[in-house]
N, C-alpha and C positions, 0 to 999 in steps of 0.2 A: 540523626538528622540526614535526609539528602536534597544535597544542593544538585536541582536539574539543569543544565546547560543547554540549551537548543537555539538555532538562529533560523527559525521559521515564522515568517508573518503570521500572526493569530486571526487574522482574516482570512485567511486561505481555507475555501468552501469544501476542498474533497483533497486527497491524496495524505500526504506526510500532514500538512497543517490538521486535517483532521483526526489525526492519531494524535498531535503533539496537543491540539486543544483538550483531546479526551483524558487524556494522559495528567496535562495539568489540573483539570478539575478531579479528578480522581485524587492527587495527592494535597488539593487541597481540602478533601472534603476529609483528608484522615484526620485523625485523632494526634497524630507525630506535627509538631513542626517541622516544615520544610522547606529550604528557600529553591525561587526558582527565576532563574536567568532567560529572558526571552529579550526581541528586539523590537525597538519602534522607532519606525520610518523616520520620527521629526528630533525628536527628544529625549534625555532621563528622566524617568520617573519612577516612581514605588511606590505599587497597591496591594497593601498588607505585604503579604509575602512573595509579592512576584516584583523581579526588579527589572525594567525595562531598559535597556541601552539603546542608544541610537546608533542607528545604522542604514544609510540608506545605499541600497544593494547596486545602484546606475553611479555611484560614482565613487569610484577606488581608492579615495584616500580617506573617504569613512571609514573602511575598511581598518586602516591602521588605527585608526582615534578610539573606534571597535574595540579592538584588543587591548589598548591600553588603560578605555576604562571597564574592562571585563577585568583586568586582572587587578586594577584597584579594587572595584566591589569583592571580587571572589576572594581577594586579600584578606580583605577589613572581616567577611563569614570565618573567613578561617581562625582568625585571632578571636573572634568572639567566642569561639567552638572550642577553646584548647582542649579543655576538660573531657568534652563528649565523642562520640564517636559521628568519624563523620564519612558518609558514603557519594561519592560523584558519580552522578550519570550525565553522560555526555551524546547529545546526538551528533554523529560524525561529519564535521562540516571541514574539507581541509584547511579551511584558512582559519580554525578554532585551536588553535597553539597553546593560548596559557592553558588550560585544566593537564596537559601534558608539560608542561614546565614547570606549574608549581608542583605538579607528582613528584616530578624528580628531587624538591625542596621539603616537603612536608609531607607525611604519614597519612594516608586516608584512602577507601579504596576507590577505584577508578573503573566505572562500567560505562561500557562506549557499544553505542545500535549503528549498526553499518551494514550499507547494501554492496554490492558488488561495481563500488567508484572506479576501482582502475581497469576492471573489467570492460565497465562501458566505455572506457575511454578508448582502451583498443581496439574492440569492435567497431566504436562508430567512429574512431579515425577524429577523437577531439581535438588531441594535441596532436600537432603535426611535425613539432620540434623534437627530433629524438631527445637533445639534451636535456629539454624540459617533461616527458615523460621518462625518463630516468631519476630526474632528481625528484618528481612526482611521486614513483612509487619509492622513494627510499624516505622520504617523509611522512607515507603512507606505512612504512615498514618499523619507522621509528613509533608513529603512535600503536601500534597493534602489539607492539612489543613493550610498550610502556602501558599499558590499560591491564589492567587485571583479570577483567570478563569481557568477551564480544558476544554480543546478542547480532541474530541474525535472523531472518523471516526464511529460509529455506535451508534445506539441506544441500541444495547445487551453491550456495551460495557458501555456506561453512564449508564443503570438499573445495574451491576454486581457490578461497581464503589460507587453507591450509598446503596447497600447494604451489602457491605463488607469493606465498609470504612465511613458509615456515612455521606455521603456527599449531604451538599443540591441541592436539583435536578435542581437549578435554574443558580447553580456555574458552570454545566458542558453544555457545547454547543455542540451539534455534528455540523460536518462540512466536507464533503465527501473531498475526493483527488480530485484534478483535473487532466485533463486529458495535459499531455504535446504536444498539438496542434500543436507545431513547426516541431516535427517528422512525424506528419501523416498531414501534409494540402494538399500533393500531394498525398494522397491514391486514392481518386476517380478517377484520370486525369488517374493514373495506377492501377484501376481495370483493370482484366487480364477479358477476353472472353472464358471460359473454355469451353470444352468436355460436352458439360450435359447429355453424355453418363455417364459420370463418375459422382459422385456429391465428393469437397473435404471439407474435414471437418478439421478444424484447430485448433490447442492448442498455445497459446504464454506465456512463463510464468517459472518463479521458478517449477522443479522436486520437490517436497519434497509429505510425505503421504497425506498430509491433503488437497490436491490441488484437490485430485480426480482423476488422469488420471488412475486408474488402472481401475475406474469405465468402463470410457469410452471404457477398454480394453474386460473388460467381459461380457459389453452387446454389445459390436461389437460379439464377440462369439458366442453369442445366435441367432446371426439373422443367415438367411438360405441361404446355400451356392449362392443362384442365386439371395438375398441382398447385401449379400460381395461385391460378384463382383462390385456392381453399386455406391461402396464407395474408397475414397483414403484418408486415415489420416495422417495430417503433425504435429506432436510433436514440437515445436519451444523452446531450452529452456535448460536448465542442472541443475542439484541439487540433495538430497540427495537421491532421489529415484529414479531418473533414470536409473540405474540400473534393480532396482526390476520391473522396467515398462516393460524394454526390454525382462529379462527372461521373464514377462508376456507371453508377444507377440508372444515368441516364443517355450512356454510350448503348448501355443492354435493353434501353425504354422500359423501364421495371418502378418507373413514378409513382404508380399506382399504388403500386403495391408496398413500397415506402414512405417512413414520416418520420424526419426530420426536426427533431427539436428545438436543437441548440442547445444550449448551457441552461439550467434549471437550478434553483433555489436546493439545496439539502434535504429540505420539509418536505419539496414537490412531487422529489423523487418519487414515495410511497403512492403516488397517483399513478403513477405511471407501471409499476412493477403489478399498481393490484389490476393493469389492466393485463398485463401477463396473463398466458396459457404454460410458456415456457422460458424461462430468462438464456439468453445467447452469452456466452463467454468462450468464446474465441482466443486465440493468443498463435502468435509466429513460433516454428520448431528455432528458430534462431535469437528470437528475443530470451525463450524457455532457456534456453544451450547456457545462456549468461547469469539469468538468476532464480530459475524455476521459475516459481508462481504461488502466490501467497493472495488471492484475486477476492477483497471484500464483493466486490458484487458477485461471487459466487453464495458468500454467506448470508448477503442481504436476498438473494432469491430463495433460497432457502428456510431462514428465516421467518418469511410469507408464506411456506409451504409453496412454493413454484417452481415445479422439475426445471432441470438446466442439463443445457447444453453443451458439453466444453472437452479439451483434448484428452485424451488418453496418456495422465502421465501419472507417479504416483502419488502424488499429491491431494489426485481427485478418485482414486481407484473406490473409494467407499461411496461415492454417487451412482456405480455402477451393485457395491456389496450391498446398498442399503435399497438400491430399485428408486434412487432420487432423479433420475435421468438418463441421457444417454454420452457416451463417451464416444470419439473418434480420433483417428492418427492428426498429429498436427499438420499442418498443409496440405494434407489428404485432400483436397476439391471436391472427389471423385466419393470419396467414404462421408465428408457429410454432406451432398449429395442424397446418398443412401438413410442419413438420420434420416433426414428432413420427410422422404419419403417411407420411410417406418414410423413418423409421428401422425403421418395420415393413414397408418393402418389400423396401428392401435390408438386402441383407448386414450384418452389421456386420465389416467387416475390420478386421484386424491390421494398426497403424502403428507404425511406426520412429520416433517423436517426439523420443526423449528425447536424441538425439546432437544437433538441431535444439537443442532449452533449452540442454544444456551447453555448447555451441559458441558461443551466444550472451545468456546469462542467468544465467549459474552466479557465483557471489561472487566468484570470482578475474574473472573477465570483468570483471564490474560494479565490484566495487572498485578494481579496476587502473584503469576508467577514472575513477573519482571522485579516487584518487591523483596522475592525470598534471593533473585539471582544478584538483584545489587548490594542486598545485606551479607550476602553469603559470602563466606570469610576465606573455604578454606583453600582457591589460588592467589588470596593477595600477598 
């Protein structure tokens, strides 16, 4: 049996929430009994096998009430399980303490998914109290060394892992996101027939700095007014920098030739991709520096059969082996620039991408192997 641990809203439209929804119904749809721990804003409740705790995330002393009845419920699973084998996955939330407390009590293995938390911390300058990022990462040192298996979405993220935390390189497994297939299986049926007067170029995704689109903004810039013309950029998306994208756009007078979304439905998304010539995935060399890139909308343009666009790191080197797109240095202005102007030279052809994602990205892939990694016995 595993009992999954996660304190992410099940309403949450894109990012983690939507790996952690996919994730649940995946293990609800097995054959295994499985219990599984999530959170709700008002109240406790229990539907079938999923046990809802309250927690509401604005005010800090849920928090502790939190814990106390996580570690009654996760108690009471464990007393009924003596007999069975019993397997914890945990998504890594640091204020999630009991699955690491009762490890240290009771026999069971412990798989914990974790991003690169204290990384971001000292890059973006969150905690400003050195005392409190010291006792940060030593409680962070404490669960890494109490979990059995870490699963991680990159390899920059398992190398950073392993040497700011001592951890054996054998204990951390990378394991990309899969792509949620259910939303895009009708992209190709509605690929759109565009203008190739026009070519449209597409972004889907969180606004925030480190995603890149401002890149995309300034080397649209540079190309020459009778390139302009022969582009349409569709922005898909809302977040912290959206904003600063927009002044971009319109300090360079480039309105025209952008559109602006805002935040879209899950479903909508595939409207917008099958208006694609080319999907934009962009990223800063300094957001990369921290946790590489594991980027679902490079899979969901793909997916559709829609070359993309995005940096040159290894991650994406098979969109250049496979002829799925084009590659460029990250912050390079100047080199994609130069795509943007090679995509009005050549062609744009027709790729076979999307047997690539499935064969390699698709939930039953990905899940199966997060399955065998939390079953797997032989570092607990």
């Amino acid at each position: 049996m595993i009992i999954y641990i996660n304190s992410v809203d099940l309403d949450e439209i894109s990012g983690q929430g939507s790996f952690e929804r996919n994730f649940i119904s995946y293990l609800r749809n097995s054959n295994e009994r499985n219990i599984i721990f999530t959170i709700d804003k008002k109240q406790n409740k229990i539907e079938n096998n999923i046990r809802y705790i309250k927690l509401n995330k604005k005010n800090k002393l849920s928090y502790f009430f939190y814990q106390i009845y996580l570690f009654y419920f996760f108690l009471k699973e464990i007393r009924k399980n003596k007999k069975g084998e019993i397997y914890v996955y945990n998504r890594l939330a640091p204020y999630n303490i009991v699955p690491f407390i009762l490890k240290k009590i009771f026999k069971f293995k412990l798989t914990i998914r974790s991003g690169p938390v204290y990384q971001n911390l000292v890059l973006y300058d969150k905690i400003k109290n050195s005392f409190l990022l010291k006792f940060f990462k030593k409680l962070l040192f404490f669960y890494y060394h109490t979990a059995d298996d870490i699963i991680v979405v990159t390899q920059k993220i398992k190398t950073q892992l392993i040497n700011d935390f001592n951890i054996a390189e054998n204990k951390i497994k990378v394991i990309s996101n899969p792509i949620n297939e259910d939303l895009f299986k009708n992209c190709k049926e509605n690929n759109l027939k565009q203008d190739k007067k026009i070519i449209t170029l597409g972004f889907v995704g969180n606004i925030y700095k480190e995603q890149g689109v401002q890149h995309i903004i300034e080397a649209f810039n540079l190309l020459s007014k009778t390139d302009k013309e022969k582009f349409k950029i569709i922005i898909v998306g809302d977040g912290s920098y959206l904003t600063e994208c927009k002044i971009l756009v319109k300090k360079y007078d480039l309105s025209k030739y952008f559109e602006f979304t805002g935040r879209v439905k899950p479903e909508e998304v595939i409207k917008y991709i099958s208006k694609f010539d080319l999907g934009l995935a962009p990223f800063t060399k300094e957001d990369y520096e921290v946790r590489g890139s594991s980027a679902l909308k490079i899979l969901e343009y793909l997916y559709c059969n829609k070359p993309v666009i995005t940096i040159d790191v290894s991650e994406y080197r098979f969109i250049r082996e496979f002829n799925y797109g084009y590659l460029y240095e990250a912050d390079n202005i100047e080199m994609l620039k130069s795509v943007l102007e090679n995509v009005l030279l050549n062609k744009i052809e027709e790729i076979n991408s999307n047997k690539y994602v499935i064969e390699n990205y698709s939930k039953k892939v990905i899940f199966s192997t997060y399955i065998n990694t939390i079953k797997e016995t032989e570092n607990a």
